[in-house]
N, C-alpha and C positions, 0 to 999 in steps of 0.2 A: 345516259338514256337506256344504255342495253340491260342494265340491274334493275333498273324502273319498269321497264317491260316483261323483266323474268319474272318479279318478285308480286307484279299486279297480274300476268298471266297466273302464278301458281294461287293467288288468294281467290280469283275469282272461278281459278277450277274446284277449291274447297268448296266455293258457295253452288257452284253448280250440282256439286256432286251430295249436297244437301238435298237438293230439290228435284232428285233423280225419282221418276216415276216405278221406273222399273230400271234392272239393272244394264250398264251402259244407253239406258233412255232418259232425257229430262224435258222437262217443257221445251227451256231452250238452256242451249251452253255454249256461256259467253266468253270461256277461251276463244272459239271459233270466231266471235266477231270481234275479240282483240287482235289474234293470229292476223285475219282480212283487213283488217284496219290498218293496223302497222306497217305490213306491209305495202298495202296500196299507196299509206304514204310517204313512205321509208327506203320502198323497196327492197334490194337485196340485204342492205342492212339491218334491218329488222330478224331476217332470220336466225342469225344466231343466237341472239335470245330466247328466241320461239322455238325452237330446238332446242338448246339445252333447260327451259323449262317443261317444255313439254316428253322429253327425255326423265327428268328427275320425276316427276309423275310417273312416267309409263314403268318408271320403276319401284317406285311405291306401291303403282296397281299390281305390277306382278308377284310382288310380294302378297298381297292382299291375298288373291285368288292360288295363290300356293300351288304353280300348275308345277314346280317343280323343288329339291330341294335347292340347289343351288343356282342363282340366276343367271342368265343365258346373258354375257353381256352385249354381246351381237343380236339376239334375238329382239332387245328391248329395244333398241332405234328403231327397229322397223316401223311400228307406231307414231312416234315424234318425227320421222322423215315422211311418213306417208301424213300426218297433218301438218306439219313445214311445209314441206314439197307441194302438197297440193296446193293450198289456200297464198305462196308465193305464187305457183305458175297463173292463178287464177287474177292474182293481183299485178301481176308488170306485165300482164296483156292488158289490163283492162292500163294501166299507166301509157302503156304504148300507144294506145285507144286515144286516151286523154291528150298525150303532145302531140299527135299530130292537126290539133285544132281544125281539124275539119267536121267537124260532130257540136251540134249544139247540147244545151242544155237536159233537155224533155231524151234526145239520144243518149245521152251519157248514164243517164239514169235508168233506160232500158238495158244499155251494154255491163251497168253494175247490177241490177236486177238476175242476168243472164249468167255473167261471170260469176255470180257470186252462189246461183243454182250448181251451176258445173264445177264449182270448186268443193263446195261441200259434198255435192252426191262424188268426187276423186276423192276426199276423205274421210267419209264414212263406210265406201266401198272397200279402198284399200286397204282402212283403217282394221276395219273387222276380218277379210285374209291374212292381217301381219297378227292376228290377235288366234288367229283360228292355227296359224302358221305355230306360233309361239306354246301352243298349247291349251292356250286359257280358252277356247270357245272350241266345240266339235262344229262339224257343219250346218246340222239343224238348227242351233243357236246362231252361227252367224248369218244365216239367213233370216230367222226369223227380226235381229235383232239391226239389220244392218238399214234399212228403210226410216225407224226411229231417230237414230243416229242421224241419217241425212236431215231431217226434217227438224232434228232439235236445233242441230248446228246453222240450216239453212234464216229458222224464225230470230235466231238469236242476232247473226249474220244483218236481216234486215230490222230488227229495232232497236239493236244497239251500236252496227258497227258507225252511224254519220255521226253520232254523240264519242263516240270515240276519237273519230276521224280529227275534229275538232280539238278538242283537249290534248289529242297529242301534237298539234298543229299549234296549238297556244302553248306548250312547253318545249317546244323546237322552234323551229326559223318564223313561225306566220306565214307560211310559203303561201297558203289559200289569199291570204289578201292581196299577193299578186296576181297568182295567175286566175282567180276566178273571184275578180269584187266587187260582180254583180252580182254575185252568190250571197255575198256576206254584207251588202252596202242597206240592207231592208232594215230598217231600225226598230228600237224597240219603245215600246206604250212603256205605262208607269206602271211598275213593278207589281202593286194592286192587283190594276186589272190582267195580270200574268196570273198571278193565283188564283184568282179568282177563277178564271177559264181552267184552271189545276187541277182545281177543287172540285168545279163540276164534275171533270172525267172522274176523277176518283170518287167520288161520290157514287155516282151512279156503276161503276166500275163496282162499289162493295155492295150496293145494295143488291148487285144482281146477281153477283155470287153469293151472298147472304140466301137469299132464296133460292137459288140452286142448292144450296147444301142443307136448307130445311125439306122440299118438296123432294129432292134426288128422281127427277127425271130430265131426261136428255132434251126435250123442247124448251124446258125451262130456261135451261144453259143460254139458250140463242138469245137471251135478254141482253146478253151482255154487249151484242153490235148494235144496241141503242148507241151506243159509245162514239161510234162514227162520225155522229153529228158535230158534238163538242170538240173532238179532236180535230175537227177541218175547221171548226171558228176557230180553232186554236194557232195551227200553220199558215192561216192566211191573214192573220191578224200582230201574228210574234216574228222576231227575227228567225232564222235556223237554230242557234244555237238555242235560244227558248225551247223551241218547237219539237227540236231531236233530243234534248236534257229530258222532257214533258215525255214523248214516245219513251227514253230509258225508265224512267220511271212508273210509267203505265206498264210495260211491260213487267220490270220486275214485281209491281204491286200484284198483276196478276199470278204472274208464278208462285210469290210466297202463299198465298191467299188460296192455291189451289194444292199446296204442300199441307198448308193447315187448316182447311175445313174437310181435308179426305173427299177431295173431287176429281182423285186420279180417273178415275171413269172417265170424263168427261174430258182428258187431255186434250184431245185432237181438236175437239170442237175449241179450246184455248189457245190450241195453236194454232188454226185457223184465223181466228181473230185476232191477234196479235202478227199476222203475217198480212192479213187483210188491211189491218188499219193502218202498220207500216208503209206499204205500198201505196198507200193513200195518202199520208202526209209526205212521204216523202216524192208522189207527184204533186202533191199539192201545195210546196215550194217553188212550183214552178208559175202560180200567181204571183206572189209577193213578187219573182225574178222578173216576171213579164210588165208586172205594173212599174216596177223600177225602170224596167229597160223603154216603155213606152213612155216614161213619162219626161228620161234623158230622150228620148227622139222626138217629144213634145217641145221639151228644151230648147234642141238643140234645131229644132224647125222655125225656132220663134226668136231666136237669140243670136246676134253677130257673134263669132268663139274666137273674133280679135277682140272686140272690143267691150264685151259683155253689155251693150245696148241693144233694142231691138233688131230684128231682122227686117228686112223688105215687107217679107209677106206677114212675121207677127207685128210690124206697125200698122200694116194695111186694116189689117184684121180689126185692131183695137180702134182703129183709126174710125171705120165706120161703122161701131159701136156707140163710138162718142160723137161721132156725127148726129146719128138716130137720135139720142139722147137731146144734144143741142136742138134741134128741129124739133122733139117733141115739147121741149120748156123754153122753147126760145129763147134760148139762150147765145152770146155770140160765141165764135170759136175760130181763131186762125191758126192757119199752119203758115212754119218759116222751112223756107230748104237754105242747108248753110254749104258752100263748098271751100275748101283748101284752095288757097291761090298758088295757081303754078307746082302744084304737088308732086304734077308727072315729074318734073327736073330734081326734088330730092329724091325719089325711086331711083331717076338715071344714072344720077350723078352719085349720091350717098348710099345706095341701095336700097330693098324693101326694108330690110329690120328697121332701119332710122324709119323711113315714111310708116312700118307699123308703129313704131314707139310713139308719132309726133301724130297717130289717128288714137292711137290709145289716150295721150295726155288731154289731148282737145276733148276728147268725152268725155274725160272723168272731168274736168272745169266742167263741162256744159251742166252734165247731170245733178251737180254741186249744190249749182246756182239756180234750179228748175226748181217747181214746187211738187210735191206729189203726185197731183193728179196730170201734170205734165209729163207726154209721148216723147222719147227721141229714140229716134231710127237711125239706122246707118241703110240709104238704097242700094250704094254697092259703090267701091271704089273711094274717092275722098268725099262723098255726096251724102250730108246727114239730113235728118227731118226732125223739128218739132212741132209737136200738137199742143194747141195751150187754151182749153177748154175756160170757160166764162171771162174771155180776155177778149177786147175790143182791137181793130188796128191799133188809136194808139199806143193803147197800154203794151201791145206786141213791140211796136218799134222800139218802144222805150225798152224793152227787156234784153230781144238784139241786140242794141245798143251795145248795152251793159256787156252784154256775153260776148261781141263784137274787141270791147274795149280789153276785158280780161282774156280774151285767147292772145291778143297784139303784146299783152305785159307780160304773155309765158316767158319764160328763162328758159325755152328753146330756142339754139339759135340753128340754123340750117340754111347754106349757102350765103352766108355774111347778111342775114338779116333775118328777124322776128318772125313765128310763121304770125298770117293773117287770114282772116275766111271776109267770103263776100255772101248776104242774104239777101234772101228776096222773100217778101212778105206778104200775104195775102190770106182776107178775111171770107170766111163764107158765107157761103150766097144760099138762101135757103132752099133756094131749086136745082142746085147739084150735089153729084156725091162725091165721094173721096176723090176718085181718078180723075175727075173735070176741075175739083179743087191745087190737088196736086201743080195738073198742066200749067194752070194760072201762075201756081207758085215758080212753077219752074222756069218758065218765060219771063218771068219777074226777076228771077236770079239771071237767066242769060243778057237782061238786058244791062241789070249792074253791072255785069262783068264789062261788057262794053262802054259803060261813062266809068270804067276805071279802076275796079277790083277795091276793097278792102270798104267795102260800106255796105248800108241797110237800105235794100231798097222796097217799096209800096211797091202792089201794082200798079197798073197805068193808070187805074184809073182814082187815085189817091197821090196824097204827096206825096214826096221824096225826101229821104232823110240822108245823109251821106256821111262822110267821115270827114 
């Protein structure tokens, strides 16, 4: 990994130093959001590569600008330690930041925002004293030039280091899919409609440098934050990985495109936008996270996480839903409550796991054997519910029955015998709602349980079916 890091930091400082505005200035330069990257996810490991790439460079430059005949070889780390050094200490704070998980999402993305401001302006600063030190730059040159520098390295920083972050994250451990897989758990549409959203940006990305570089005035330039638009259909519609690939690619498209139509004029306003819309997709990953995260808290509101059947309150919910419905087409509709006999004494005696496994097994039979448009709940405890919409009492008892018969045939055995549930049945009545129907049912079941556990019973006011 450390030769993969050298050898991709020195190709893409070639490309950088292609699309250099002026000298030591470029749109952006994507060493710096490699350097930030690797480190952030690497940590200290990361640095030696990033120094000694960044080394082997600082000495090709100083050959380049010939500040002296023979090279200083202590003179030329200062460079490669002052961007090592910087863009590490900026990254194992912002790491330190991250484990201690007291920081959400929308913060972490401010504290990289922040970090990643003050690691570039520690490297473009220092960078240009080890340069002004070394000879290559007198003072009026590192001043004028040291501001650019921040600013290439900082837009580079935000729109290419999460596309990095990633990819070096997929050719190492996958660490992101542990420790952050709400981040990464937003899936992706059909490949298509990916490009297609691509396309747009870039589209409209050329047409508006196309005209900027025919009319060559500075208001014209601002065409190109129509771009905003498309790019947030973009991130709130794709996974991250799409989303942050699309921002490297928008970004690069703009840098070459402002190298060859001679729109160096106009740099800032480039960099502007490309630092703009960064920060906008990359808050605006924090939809897709939220809509994930609400919609497992939707889940997870509405769904037993023992037995993945309803919960209390998502039965309830659906429950007088279907109610409404039944009342409005009159249609009939009963509910059964089933309960485990004697449940408390496997919890006591065999412990919870067994009593979870032997609540787990009974639902999965029940659910098996139900029809689609069939409710089953779990109330809470060993206490389940079904709802069995266009079903009459008998056709319900008759189904109990059945589900009565296949829980008794499970090949669980618990406490030297079969488990068995007792129901209680009861159809509605068109002038109550759920809660009044429930009670019915429920008092239907406590009275089975009294003529004797392991049977279906009507309410009182129907027959009795038994075992």
């Amino acid at each position: 990994m450390q030769l993969v890091l050298m050898l991709g930091w020195i190709l893409i400082y070639q490309t950088a130093r292609l699309l250099e505005y002026s000298p030591h200035a470029s749109l952006w330069y994507p060493p710096a959001a490699l350097s930030f990257a690797a480190m952030t996810l690497l940590g200290a490991r990361a640095f030696p590569a990033i120094f000694l790439a960044s080394l082997l460079t600082s000495f090709i430059h100083y050959q380049q600008y010939g500040a002296a005949e023979a090279v200083p070889y202590f003179a030329v780390t200062l460079p490669s330690l002052a961007h090592a050094g910087s863009y590490l200490l900026g990254a194992l704070l912002l790491r330190i930041l991250i484990r201690t998980g007291q920081v959400n999402y929308s913060a972490m993305l401010v504290a990289y925002l922040l970090l990643a401001a003050a690691a570039a302006f520690l490297a473009a600063f220092s960078g240009s004293w080890s340069l002004q030190y070394e000879g290559v730059l007198d003072n009026a040159q590192r001043q004028s030039i040291w501001l650019g520098w921040w600013i290439g390295d900082l837009v580079a920083i935000l729109s290419l280091s999460p596309f990095i972050v990633l990819l070096i994250d997929k050719l190492t451990a996958n660490n992101l899919a542990t420790h952050l897989p709400w981040l990464l758990r937003h899936g992706n549409g059909p490949l298509p409609d990916y490009l297609l959203k691509l396309f747009v940006c870039l589209m409209l990305l050329i047409v508006s440098m196309l005209i900027a570089h025919q009319v060559q005035a500075q208001e014209i330039t601002f065409l190109i934050l129509s771009l905003s638009l498309p790019t947030m259909w973009l991130v709130y519609t794709e996974s991250v990985w799409r989303s942050f690939c699309g921002l490297a690619i928008i970004s690069l498209t703009i840098a070459m495109l402002m190298a060859q139509l001679d729109l160096e004029a106009f740099a800032v306003i480039y960099q502007f936008t490309i630092a703009m819309i960064s920060v906008s997709m990359l808050f605006g990953t924090v939809v897709p996270v939220l809509q994930s995260t609400n919609q497992q808290l939707l889940h997870s509101l509405h769904t037993d996480p023992l037995t993945g059947v309803l919960s209390r309150q998502g039965f309830f919910e659906q429950a007088e839903m279907l109610l409404a419905w039944a009342a409005q087409h009159k249609d009939k509709i009963c509910l059964a409550v089933i309960d485990l006999d004697h449940f408390k004494q496997v919890n006591d005696v065999l412990g919870h796991q067994a009593g979870d496994r032997v609540l787990q097994e009974v639902c999965q039979t029940l659910s098996k054997q139900l029809r689609q448009q069939d409710l089953i709940g779990r109330f809470g405890g060993d206490e389940l519910m079904l709802l069995l919409p266009d079903t009459a009492e008998n056709e319900a008892m008759q189904l109990c029955e059945r589900l009565r018969n296949s829980i008794e045939q499970l090949q669980i055995q618990v406490l030297q015998r079969h488990v068995t549930v007792t129901v209680g049945v009861c159809e509605h009545h068109p002038d109550e709602n759920f809660s009044q129907l429930f009670l019915r049912a429920d008092k239907t079941l406590l009275n089975a349980k009294k003529l004797g556990r392991n049977r279906v019973e009507l309410d009182i006011n129907s027959a009795v079916v038994g075992s």
